[in-house]
N, C-alpha and C positions, 0 to 999 in steps of 0.2 A: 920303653913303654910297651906292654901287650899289644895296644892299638897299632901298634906300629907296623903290625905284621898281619893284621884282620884282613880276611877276604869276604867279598860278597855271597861266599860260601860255608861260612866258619861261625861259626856261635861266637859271643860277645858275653861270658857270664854277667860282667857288671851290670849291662843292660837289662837283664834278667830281675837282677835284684832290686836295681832302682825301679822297673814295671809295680813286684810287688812293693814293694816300699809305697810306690804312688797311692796302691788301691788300700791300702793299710793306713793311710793317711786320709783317702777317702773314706772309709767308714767312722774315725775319729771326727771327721770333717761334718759328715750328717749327724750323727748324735750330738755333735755341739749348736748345729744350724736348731736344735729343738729347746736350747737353750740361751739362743742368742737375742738383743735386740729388733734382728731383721727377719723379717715377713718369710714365713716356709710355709710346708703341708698343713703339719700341725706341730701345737707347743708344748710344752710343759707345765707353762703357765709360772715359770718362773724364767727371769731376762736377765743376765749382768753383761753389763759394757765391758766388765774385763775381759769376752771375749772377744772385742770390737779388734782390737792388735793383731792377737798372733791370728786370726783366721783373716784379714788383710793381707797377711802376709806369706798368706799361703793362696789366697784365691789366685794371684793372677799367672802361678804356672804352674798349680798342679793337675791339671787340664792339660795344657799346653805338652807337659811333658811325656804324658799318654801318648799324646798322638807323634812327638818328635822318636820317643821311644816304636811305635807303630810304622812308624815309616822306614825307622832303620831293620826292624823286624822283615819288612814286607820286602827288602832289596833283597833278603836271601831266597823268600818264597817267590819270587821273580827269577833270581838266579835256578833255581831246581825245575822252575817249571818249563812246562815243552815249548810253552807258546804262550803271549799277552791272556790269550783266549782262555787257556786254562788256570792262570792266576785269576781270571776273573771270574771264573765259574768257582774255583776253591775259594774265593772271598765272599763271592756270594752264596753258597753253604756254610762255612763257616759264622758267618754274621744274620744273613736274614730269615734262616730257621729259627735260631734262638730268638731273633726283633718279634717273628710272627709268632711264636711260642710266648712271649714277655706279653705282649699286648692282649693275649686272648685266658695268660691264666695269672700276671703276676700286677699288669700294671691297673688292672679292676679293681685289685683291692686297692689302690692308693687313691681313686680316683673316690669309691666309695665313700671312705674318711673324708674326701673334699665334700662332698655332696652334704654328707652328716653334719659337717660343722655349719654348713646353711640350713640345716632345719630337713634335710632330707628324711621320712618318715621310715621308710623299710626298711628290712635285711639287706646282707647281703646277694641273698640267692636272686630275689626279686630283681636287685638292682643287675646283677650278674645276663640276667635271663633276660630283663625288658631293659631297662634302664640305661646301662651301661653304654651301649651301643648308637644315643645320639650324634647327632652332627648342630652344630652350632652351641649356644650356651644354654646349661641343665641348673638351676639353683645358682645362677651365679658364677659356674665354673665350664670353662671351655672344651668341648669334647670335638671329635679327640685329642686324646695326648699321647703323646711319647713318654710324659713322665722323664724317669732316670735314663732309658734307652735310649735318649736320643741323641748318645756318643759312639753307638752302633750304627743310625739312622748316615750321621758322619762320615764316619771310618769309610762306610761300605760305599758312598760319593766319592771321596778322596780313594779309593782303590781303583774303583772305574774311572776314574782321570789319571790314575797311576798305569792303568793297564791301558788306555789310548797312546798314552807317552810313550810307553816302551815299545809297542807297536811301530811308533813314528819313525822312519827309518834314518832319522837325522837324530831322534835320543841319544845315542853313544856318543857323537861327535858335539853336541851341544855340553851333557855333563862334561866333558874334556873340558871345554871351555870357560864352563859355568865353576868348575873345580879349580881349574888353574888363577881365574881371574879373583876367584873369594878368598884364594891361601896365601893372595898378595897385601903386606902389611898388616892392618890391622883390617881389610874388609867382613873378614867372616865375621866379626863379633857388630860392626856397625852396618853393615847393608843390611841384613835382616831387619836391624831395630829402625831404620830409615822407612824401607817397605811398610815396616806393622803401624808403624806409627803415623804414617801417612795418610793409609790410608784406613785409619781407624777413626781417625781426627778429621780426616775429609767428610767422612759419614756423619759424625757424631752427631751434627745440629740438622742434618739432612733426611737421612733415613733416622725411624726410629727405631730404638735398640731393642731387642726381642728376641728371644728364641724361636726357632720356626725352620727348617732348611731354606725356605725361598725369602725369608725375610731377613735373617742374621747375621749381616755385613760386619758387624763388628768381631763375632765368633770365628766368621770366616776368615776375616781380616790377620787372626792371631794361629789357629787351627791346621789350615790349609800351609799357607809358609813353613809352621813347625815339621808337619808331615814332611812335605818334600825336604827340607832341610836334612832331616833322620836319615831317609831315604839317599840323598845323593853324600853325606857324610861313609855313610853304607858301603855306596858302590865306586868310593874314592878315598879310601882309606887315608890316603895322604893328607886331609885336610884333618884328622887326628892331631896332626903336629902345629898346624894353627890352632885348631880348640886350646891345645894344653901352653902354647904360648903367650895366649890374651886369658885365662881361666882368671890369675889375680886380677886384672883390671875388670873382667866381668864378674866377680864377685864382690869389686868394690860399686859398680853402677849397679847390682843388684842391692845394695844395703842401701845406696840412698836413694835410689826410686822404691824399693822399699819404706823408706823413711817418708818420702813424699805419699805412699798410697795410704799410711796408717794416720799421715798427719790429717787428710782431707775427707776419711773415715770418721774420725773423731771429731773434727771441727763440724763435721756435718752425718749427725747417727740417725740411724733408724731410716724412717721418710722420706729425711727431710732435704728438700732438691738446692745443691752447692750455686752459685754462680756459676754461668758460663766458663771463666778462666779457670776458677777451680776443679771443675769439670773434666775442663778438657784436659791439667795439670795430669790429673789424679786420670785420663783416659790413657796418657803417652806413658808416665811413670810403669803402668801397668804391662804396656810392650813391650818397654823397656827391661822391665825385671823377667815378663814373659821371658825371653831369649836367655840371658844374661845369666839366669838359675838354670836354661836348661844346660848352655858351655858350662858353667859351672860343675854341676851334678853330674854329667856326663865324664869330665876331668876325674872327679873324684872316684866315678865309678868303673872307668877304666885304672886308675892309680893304683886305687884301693880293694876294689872288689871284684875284679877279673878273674874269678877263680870259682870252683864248682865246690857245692855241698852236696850232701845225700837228700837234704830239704829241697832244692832250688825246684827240680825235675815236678817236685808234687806238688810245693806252695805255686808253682809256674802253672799247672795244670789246673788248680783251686780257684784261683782269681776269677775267673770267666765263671762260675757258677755264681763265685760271691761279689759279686759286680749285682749280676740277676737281680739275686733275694734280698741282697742286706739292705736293699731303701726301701723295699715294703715292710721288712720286718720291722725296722725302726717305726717306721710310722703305724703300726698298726698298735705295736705295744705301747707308745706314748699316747694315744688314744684310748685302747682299751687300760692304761693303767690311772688315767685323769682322774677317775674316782677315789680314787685311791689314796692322793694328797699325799704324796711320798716326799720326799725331803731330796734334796736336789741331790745330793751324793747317792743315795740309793738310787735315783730313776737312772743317775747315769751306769751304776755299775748295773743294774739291770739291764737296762737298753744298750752294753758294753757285752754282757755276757750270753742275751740272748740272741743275740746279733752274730758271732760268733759261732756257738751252738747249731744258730741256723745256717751257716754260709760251709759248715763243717758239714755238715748233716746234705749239704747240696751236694756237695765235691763227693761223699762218700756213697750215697745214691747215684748220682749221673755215673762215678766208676763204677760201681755193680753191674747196674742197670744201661747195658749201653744204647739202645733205643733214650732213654731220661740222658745219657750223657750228650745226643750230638742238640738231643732240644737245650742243652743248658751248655751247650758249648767246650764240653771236652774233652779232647783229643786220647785219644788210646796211648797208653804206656809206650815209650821207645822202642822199638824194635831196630830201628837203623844202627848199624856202626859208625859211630865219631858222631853222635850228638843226634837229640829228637830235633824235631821242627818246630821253629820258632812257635813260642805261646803268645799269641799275642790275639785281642780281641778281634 
């Protein structure tokens, strides 16, 4: 196995690939949320339940595996760096320029489209200049927001808890421990799902579930674990050989806690609030496949795809711009094309192709332009020997 020999110093291609793979299934993921049953920005004004399945079945780890993929990312930019001090200054460049650049020129316009669909009367310029910039609720809609950023808002909490850690002068000797004790048996594939599920389900009927950093027990519950999991996988190579030991049985508890999230989807769409038990079924199923896809995916991505293209280095570099723009795009075109009464195949290849266009049109501008490139997140062309620096959000 490749993995078998990764250092906390050493690029991981597959990892690479499965990143963009993720974000590539993100943007698939929003233009169908505009077509779906369940509550978004804005619609299309047409809804089939046939998406109700396969997007079930993708929500509960393609999240999850960003930030598991991020964390194994961040054990090498921890290994290169001089000090905790300066991984956290490079995380916090890296991340909260572009958060403060997204909030002041990208995440207006999504917020706008919210306002509109309550009857908001202006432009956008107006809304940009006066509007925009409330605290509490504007038309029915809450300001501010994060919008789509607020997997950057994450990241960049979960880095500065990663950079206390490695600070702590007992980090080394704890991963030893932490590493030795998970590669026993079968623990790596079920402590995690123990942990998530815990206390996801501890919360569930306790705190209410929400997005928010200081409110989102349950995000964090699934988020936070994945990170560090990346992260000490990373800088303990050896628990590689447990991943790819337990991968079939974690791809078989991924298909039927899979099976359980689409069954309690469908028994209960759109709305409409399940029972308590089935609730809480369809809350544990969901950690359970959390983890379960990411051993899984990672197996396959070190098996199968540990190995460089002439692509990896640019579509690696792209992500981060088209993360930015492509959930305003979408929502802007399925707003401004409502009039329109387009026929569901055309709005999707529209909202397919201009989405695209625009996330290309990011990546190609922010490299031109390097001032546009570090607001949109992208790193300068490799100059290092034996590999660039981890792309990671």
């Amino acid at each position: 196995m490749a993995a078998a020999t990764t250092t906390s110093s050493s690029r991981h291609y597959g990892l690479d690939w499965l990143r963009i793979a993720a974000f590539a299934i993100l943007i698939v993921y929003h233009i169908a949320m505009a077509f779906s049953p369940w509550r978004w920005v804005v619609t299309t004004g047409h809804a089939y339940s046939e998406l109700i399945a396969p997007m079930a079945l993708v929500t509960p780890w393609r999240l999850g595996l960003l930030f598991a993929v991020s964390g194994y990312a961040s054990a090498t930019l921890v290994a290169r760096s001089a000090a905790p001090a300066t991984f956290a200054g490079e995380r916090s460049r890296r991340l909260l320029i572009p958060l403060a650049f997204g909030m002041l020129a990208i995440v207006p316009a999504e917020m706008w489209v919210r306002v509109l669909e309550e009857g908001y009367p202006h432009g956008y310029l107006r809304f940009w200049l006066v509007d925009g910039w409330r605290y509490g609720s504007y038309y029915g809609v809450a300001f501010p927001s994060w919008e789509h950023l607020w997997f950057l808002v994450y990241l960049w909490c979960y880095s500065m808890l990663l950079a206390g850690f490695v600070a702590w002068g007992g980090a080394t000797r704890w991963m030893d421990r932490a590493a030795a004790w998970l590669a026993v048996d079968a623990r790596l594939l079920w402590a995690p799902i123990a942990v998530m599920t815990t206390v996801r389900l501890g919360a569930l009927f306790v705190v209410p579930e929400g997005q928010g950093l200081f409110h989102d027990v349950a995000g964090h519950s699934q988020y936070l674990p994945l990170f560090a999991l990346g992260f000490l996988i990373a800088r303990r190579p050896a628990l590689w050989r447990a991943l790819h030991r337990h991968a079939a049985l974690a791809a078989l508890l991924a298909v039927i806690s899979g099976a359980i999230v689409v069954g309690v989807e469908l028994s209960y769409p759109g709305d409409t609030v399940p029972p308590h038990v089935a609730m809480a079924a369809n809350r544990a199923a969901r950690s359970v496949m959390g983890w379960s896809m990411v051993v899984t995916l990672f197996c396959l991505a070190d098996r199968f795809a540990n190995r460089d293209h002439r692509w990896r280095a640019s579509l690696g570099r792209a992500v981060f711009p088209a993360y930015i723009v492509h959930h305003p795009v979408i929502v802007l075109v399925t707003w401004f094309t409502l009039p329109l009464a387009l026929n569901p195949w055309a709005e999707a290849a529209l909202l397919l192709i201009a989405t695209l266009l625009a996330c290309i049109a990011a990546y190609l501008l922010a490299r031109a332009v390097p001032p546009l490139g570090i607001l949109l997140g992208v790193t300068p062309p490799p100059v290092r020997k034996g590999g660039s620096a981890p792309a990671i959000c």
